[in-house]
VMD Tcl script that draws the C-alpha trace (Angstrom):
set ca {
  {2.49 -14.72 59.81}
  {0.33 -17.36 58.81}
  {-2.80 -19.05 60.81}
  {-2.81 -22.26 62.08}
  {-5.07 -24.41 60.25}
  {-8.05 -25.43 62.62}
  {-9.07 -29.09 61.54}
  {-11.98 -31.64 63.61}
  {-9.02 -32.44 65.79}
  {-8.92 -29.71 67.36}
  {-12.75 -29.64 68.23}
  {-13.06 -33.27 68.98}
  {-9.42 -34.94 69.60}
  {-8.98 -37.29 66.72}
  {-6.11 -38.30 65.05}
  {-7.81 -39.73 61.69}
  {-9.56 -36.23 61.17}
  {-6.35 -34.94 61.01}
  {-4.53 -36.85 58.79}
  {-7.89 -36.28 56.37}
  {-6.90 -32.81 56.86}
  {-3.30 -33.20 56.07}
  {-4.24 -35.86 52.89}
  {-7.14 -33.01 51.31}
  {-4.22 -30.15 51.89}
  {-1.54 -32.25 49.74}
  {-3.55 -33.45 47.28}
  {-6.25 -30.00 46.36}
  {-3.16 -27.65 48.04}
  {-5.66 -25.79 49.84}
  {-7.22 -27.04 53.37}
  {-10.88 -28.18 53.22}
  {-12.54 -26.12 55.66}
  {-12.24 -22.23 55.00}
  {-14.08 -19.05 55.34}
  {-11.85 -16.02 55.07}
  {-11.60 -14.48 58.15}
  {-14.68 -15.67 60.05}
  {-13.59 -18.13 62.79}
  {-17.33 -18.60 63.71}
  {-18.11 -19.71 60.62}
  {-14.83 -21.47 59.83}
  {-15.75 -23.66 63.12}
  {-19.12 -24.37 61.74}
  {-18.23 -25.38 58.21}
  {-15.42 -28.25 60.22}
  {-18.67 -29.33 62.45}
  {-20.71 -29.87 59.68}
  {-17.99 -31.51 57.71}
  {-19.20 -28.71 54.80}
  {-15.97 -28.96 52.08}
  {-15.99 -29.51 48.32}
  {-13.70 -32.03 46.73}
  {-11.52 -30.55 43.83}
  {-12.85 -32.15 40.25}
  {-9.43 -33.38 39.84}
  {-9.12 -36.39 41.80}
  {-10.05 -40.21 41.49}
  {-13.31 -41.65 42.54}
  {-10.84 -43.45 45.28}
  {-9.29 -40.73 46.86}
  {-12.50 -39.21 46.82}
  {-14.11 -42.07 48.64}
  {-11.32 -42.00 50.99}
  {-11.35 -38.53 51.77}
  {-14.56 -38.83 52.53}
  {-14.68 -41.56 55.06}
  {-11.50 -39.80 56.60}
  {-13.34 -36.44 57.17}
  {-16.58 -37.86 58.36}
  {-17.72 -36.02 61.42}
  {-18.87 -38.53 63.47}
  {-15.86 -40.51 64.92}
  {-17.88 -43.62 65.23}
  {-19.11 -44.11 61.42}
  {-15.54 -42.99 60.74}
  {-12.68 -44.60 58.90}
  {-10.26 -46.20 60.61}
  {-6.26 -46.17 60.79}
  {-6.17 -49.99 59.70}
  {-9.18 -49.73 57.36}
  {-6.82 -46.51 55.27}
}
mol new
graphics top color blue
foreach p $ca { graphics top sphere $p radius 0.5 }
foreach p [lrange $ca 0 end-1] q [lrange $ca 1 end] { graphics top cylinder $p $q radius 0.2 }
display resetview
């Protein structure tokens, strides 16, 4: 059985994180926050916003990625503004 993936949503209740999530998963097909087995560090990595965008994909998406999965909820983008 698979895990659930964990995403900023669940540690601080927004909607836009999540759809940043959902966005990184079907573009790279891999979530953005990961750490094998370690949920400790797993929860750290989505805290600190630590992921690395795949080479693949435009200077856009990568700018809107980015503003999607910024940590702080104030400085981040909004549903009108994607």
């Amino acid at each position: 059985m698979s895990k659930p993936p964990l995403c900023p949503l669940i540690l601080n209740g927004t909607l836009r994180s999540r759809a940043g999530v959902v966005l990184f998963a079907m573009v790279a097909g891999y979530l953005p926050f990961h750490s094998g087995s370690n949920k400790q560090e797993l929860c750290n990595k989505i805290l600190r916003g630590a992921y690395t965008l795949p080479d693949f994909i435009s200077v856009e998406l990568s700018d809107l990625l980015r503003r999607m999965l910024t940590v702080d909820p104030n400085h981040r983008i909004t549903i009108a503004e994607v």
